[in-house]
C-alpha positions in Angstrom: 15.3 39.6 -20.6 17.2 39.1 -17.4 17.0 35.9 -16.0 14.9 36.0 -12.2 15.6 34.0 -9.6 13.6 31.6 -7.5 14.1 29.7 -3.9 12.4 26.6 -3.9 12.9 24.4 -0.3 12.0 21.2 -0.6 12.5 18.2 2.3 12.8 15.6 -0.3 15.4 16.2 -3.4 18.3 13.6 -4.8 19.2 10.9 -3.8 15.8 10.8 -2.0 13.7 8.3 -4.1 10.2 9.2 -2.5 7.6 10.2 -4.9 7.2 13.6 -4.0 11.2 14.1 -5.2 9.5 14.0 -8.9 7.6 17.2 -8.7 10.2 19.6 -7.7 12.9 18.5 -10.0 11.0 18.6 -13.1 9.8 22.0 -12.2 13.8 23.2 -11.2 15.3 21.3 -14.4 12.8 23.5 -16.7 12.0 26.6 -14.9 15.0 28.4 -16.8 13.5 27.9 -20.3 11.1 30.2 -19.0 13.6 32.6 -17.6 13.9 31.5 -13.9 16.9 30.1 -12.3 16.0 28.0 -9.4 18.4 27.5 -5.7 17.1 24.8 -3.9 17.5 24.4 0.1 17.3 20.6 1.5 18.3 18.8 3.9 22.0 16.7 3.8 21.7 12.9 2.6 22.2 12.0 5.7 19.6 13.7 8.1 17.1 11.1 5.7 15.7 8.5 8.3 17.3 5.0 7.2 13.5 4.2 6.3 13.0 6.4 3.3 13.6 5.4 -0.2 16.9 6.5 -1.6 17.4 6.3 -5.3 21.2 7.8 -5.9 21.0 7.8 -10.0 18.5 10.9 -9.8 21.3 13.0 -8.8 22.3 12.5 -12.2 19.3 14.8 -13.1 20.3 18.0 -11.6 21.7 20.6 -13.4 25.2 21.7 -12.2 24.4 25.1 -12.9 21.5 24.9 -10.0 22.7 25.8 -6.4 21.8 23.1 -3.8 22.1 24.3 -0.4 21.5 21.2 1.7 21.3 21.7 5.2 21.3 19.9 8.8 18.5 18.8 10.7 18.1 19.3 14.3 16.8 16.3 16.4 14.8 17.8 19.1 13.7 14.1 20.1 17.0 13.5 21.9 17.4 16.5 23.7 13.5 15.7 25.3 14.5 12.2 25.7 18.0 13.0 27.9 15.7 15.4 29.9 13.4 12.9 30.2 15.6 10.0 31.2 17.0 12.7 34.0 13.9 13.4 35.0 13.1 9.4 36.0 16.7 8.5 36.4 15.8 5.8 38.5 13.4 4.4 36.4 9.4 3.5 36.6 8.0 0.4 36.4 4.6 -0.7 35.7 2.2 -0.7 38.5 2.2 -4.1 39.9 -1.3 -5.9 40.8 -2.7 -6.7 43.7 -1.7 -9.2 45.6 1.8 -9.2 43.6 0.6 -10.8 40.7 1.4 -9.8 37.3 2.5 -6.5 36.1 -0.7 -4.7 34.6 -0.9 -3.8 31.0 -2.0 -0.1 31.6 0.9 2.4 30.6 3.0 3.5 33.3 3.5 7.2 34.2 6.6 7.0 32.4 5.4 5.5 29.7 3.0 8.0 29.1 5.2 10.7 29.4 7.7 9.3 26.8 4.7 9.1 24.5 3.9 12.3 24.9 7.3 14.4 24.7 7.4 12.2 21.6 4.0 13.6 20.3 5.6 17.2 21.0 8.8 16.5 19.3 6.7 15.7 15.4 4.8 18.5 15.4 3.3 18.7 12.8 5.6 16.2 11.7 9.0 14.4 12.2 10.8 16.8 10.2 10.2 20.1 12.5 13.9 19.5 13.4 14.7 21.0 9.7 12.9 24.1 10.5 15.3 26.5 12.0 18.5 25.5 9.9 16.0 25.8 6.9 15.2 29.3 7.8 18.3 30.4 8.5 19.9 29.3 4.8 16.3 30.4 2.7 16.6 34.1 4.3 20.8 33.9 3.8 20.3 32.6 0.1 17.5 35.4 -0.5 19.6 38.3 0.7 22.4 37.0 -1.4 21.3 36.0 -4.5 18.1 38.5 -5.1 15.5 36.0 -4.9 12.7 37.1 -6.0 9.9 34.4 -5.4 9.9 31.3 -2.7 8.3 28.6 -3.4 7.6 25.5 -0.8 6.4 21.9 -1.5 4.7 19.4 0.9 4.3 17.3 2.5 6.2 16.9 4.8 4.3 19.8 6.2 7.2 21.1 8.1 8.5 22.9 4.6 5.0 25.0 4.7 6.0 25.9 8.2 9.7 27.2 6.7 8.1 28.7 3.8 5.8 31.0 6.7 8.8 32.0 8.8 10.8 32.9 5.7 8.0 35.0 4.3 7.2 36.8 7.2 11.1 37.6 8.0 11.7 38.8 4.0 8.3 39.7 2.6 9.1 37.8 -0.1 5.9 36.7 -2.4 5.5 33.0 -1.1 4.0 29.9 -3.5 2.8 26.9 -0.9 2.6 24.0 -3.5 0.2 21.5 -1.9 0.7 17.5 -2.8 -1.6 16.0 -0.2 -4.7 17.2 1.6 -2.8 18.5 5.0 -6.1 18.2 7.2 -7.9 15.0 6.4 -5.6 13.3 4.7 -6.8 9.7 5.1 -3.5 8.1 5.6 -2.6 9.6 8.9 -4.4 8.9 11.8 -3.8 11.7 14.3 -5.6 12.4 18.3 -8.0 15.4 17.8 -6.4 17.7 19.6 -3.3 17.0 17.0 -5.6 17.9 14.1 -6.4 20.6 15.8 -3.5 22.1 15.9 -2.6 21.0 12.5 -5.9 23.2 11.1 -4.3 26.0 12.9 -1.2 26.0 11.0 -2.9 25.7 8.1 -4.9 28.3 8.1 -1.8 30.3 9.2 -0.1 28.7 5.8 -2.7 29.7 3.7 -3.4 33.5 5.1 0.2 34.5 4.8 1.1 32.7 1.4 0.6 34.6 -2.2 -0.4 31.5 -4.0 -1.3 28.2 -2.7 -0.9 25.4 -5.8 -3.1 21.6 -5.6 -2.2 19.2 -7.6 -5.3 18.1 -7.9 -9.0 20.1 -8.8 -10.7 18.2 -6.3 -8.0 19.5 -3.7 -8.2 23.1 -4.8 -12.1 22.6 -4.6 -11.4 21.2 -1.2 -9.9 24.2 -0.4 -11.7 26.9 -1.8 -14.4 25.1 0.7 -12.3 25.4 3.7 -11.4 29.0 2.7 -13.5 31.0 1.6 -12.4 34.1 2.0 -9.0 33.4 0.3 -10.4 31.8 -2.8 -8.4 34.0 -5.5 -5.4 32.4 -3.7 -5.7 28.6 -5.2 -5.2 27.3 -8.3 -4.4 23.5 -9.7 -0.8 23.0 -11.1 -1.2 18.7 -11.7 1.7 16.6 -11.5 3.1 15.1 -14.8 5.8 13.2 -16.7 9.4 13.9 -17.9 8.9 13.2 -21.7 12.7 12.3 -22.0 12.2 9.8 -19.2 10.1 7.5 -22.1 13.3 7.9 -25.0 14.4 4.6 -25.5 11.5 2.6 -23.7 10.3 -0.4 -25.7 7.0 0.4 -28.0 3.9 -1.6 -26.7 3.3 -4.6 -28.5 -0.1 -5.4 -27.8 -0.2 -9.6 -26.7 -3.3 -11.5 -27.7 -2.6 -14.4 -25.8 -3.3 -15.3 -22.1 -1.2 -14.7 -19.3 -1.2 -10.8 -19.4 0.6 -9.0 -16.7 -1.0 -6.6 -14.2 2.4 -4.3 -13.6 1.8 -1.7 -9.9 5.3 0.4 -9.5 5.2 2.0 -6.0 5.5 0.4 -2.4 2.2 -1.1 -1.4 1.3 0.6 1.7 -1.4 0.6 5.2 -4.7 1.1 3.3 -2.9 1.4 -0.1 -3.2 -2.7 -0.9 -4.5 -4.9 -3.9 -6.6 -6.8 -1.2 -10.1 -6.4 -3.3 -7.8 -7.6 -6.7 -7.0 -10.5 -4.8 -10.2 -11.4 -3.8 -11.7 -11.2 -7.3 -8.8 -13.2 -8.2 -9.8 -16.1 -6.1 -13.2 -16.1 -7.3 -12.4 -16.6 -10.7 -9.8 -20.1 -11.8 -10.1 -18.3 -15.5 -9.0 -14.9 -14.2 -5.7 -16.1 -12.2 -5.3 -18.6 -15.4 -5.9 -15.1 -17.6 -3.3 -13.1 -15.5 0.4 -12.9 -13.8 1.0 -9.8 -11.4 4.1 -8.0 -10.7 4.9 -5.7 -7.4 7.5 -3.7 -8.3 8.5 -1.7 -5.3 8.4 -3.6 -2.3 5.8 -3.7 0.7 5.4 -2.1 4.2 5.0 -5.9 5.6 6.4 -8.4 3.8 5.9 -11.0 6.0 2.3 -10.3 6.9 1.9 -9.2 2.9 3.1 -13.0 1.5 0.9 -14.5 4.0 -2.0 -12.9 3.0 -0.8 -14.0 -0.9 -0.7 -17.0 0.1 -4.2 -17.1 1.9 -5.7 -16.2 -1.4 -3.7 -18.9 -3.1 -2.4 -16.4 -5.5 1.5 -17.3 -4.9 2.0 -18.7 -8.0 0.9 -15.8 -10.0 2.0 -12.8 -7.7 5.5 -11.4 -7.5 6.9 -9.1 -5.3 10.3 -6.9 -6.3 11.9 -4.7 -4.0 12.7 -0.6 -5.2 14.5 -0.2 -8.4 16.1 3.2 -10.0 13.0 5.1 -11.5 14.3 4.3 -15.4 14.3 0.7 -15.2 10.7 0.9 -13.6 9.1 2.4 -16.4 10.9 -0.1 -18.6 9.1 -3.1 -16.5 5.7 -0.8 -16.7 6.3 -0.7 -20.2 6.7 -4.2 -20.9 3.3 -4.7 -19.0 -0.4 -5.4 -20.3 -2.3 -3.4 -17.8 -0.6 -0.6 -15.3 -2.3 -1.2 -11.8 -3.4 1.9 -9.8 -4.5 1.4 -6.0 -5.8 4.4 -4.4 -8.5 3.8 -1.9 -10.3 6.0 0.5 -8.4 9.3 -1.2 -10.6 10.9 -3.1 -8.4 14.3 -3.4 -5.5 12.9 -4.7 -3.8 11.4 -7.7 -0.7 8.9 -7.7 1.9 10.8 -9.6 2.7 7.5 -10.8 -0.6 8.0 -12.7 0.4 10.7 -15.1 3.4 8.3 -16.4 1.3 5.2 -16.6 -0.6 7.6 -19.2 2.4 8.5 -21.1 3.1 4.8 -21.5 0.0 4.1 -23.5 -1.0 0.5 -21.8 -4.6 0.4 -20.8 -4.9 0.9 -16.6 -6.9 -0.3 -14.3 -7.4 1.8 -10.8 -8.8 0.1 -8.0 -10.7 3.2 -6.4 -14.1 4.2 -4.9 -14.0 7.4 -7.0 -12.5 10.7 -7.1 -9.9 12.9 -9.0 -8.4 9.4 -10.0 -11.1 8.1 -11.2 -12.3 11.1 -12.5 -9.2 11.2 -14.7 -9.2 7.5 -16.2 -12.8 8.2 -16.8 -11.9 11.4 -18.4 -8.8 10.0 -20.7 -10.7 7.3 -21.4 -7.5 5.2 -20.4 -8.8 2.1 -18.8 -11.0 0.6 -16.3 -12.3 2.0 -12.5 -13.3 -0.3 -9.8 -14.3 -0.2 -6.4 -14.7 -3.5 -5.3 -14.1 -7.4 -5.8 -16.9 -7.6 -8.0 -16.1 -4.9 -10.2 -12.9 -5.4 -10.6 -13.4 -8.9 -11.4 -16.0 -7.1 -14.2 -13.0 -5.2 -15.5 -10.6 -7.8 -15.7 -12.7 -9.8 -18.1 -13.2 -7.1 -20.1 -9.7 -6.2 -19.9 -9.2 -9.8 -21.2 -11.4 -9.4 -23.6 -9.7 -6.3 -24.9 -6.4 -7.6 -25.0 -7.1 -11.0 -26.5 -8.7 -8.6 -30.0 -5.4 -5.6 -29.8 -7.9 -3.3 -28.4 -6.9 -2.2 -25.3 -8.2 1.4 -24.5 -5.6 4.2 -24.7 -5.8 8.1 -24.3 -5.2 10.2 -27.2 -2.0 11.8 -27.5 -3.1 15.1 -27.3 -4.8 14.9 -24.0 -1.4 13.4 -22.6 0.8 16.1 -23.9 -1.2 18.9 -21.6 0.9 16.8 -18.7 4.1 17.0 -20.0 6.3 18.6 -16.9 7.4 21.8 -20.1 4.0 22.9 -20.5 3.4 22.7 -16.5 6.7 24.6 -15.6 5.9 27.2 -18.4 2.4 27.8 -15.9 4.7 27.4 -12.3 6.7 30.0 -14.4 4.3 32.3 -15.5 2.5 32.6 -12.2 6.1 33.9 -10.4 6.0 36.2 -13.0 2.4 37.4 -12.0 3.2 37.5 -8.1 7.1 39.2 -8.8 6.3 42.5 -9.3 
């Protein structure tokens, strides 16, 4: 059978270390076992903002056989900021008060303007400067090669907004892959008129795509709600692990003995904290005596994050590591007693961190009011879920309690292997297949 060919644009690719990078090279390093050769467009290592997570050794991963077209990105912040800086050349400064007393603290007309052209520039995010130079190489590389599916992954949303242009330029059958909830995710905080217009493009993503993937039920549910009318279109493709990540980890070797370590991988983020575990920490002298916990992955705020460690009087038990190459993180999770799992107020999503923390075997304990994560833990039968201070604190001596006998809770092996990234691909694969022709 003759290999067919696929177009997969993705913002975030090696040596980007964010956790969406995961996803999409699994699927590309396996999609040809099932008869598909994957191009990838991206942007050039050097467009990344100085802010995101690099992680060079994953461009170790990628197959040499697999084209990587990695493109500029246009800044049209600084274009609106030289216009603007024309238009008030001579500068504005805040309104004084009366009488010539202090400047007042309300914005001043310039101000507000700067705000705003910056507003304009990010929609619907700050990567809309990749748009035109990722059209311009997806429609080049399809008219070249013979693509014959495209498939886009977000967030950021921007590659949903490349993956509509391209399909309505080519025709070509058009996969939206779907990691977050785009309207209402609960970690970004927009004005209304901005989800407005976000809800908008949405709905133009999902009427013009073939396919629209979730990663999670509860997301596809989510939006077979929204869309109705388009409900053949969704379906749940879950993220996973790369089995060949674990060869060579260290077997667990269950420890009876107090202090057991609570291991989190993953930068601990705005509403993404162990607050609540720290607070049923400080309640209990025999839980912090019970347990040591290890940050691996740094923090938004450090400053603000060691002081509130140190409010709780949890320093001597709490320590923080900055980003490590994904490898030697799943050696330190593997090492651990209990895999930590924060995910509040997002009850559409899973952590892809999640899926490996399964493969690992050790027991987990998810600090969430519910949802697909919970659902999942509850489902695997993997660990402990809790909401709060006091449940947590509930789970923690159980967890103790557990450990201290060698009989932590772990999934069965079967119900791990339906997430190994092969079997997932072989689906991705099969559904190209279905929309090709």
């Amino acid at each position: 059978m003759t290999d067919r060919r696929v177009l997969m644009i993705a913002y975030d690719f090696p040596p980007s270390g964010e956790s969406g990078v995961h996803r999409i090279l699994r699927f590309m390093r396996h999609l040809p076992e099932s008869g598909w050769v994957p191009s990838i467009v991206t942007v050039q290592p050097a467009c990344y903002p100085s802010y995101r997570k690099t992680d060079p050794s994953l461009l170790d991963r990628v197959p040499e056989r697999i084209e990587v077209v990695r493109t500029p990105v246009f800044s049209l912040l600084d274009p609106l900021i030289a216009w603007r800086n024309r238009l008030f050349r001579r500068g504005t400064s805040p309104p004084a008060a009366e009488g010539g007393g202090e400047p007042t603290h309300s914005p001043s007309p310039y101000q507000r303007f700067k705000d705003f052209v910056t507003t304009l520039a990010s929609i619907p995010d700050e990567q809309i400067g990749w748009l035109l130079p990722a059209v311009w190489a997806s429609v080049r590389a399809i008219r070249r090669q013979g693509i014959s599916v495209l498939y886009t992954t977000g967030n950021p949303w921007t590659t949903h907004l490349i993956g509509l242009s391209v399909a309505a330029l080519t025709g070509i059958a058009w996969v939206a892959d779907f990691r977050d909830p785009w309207v209402g995710n609960p970690y970004v905080e927009k004005a209304a008129w901005l989800r407005r217009i976000d809800a908008w493009l949405e709905a133009r993503v999902v009427a013009r795509a073939t396919r629209v993937i979730a990663n999670t039920d509860s997301l596809a549910r989510h939006f077979g709600s929204r869309y109705p009318e388009a409900g053949e279109k969704f379906l749940t493709i879950p993220n996973g692990f790369e089995e060949e990540d674990f060869a060579g980890l260290p077997e667990p070797i269950p420890r009876r003995t107090p202090p057991f370590t609570i291991c989190h991988a993953g930068t601990i983020y705005s509403r993404r904290t162990p607050t609540a575990l720290f607070e049923a920490l400080t309640a209990s002298e025999a839980l912090r005596e019970n347990f040591r916990i290890r940050l691996i992955g740094g923090v938004e705020e450090p400053t603000r994050f060691a002081r509130e460690v140190e409010r709780y009087r949890l320093t001597p038990i709490v320590e923080i590591h900055p980003p490590i190459p994904h490898a030697q993180a799943l050696h330190e999770l593997a090492r651990a007693d209990l895999l930590l799992v924060l995910q509040n107020d997002a009850p559409l999503q899973i952590p892809g961190k999640l899926y490996e923390y399964l493969r690992i075997g050790r027991p987990i304990l998810a600090v969430t009011e519910g949802g697909a994560t919970a659902e999942l833990i509850e489902s695997c039968r993997a660990g402990w879920v809790a909401g709060d201070a006091g449940q947590i604190a509930t789970a923690l001596e159980a967890a103790v309690e557990r450990l201290s006998t060698a009989r932590p809770p772990a999934p069965s092996p079967e119900v791990v292997r339906a997430f190994d990234t092969r079997h997932l691909t072989a689906r991705l694969a099969a559904l190209f297949e279905a929309i090709s022709g």
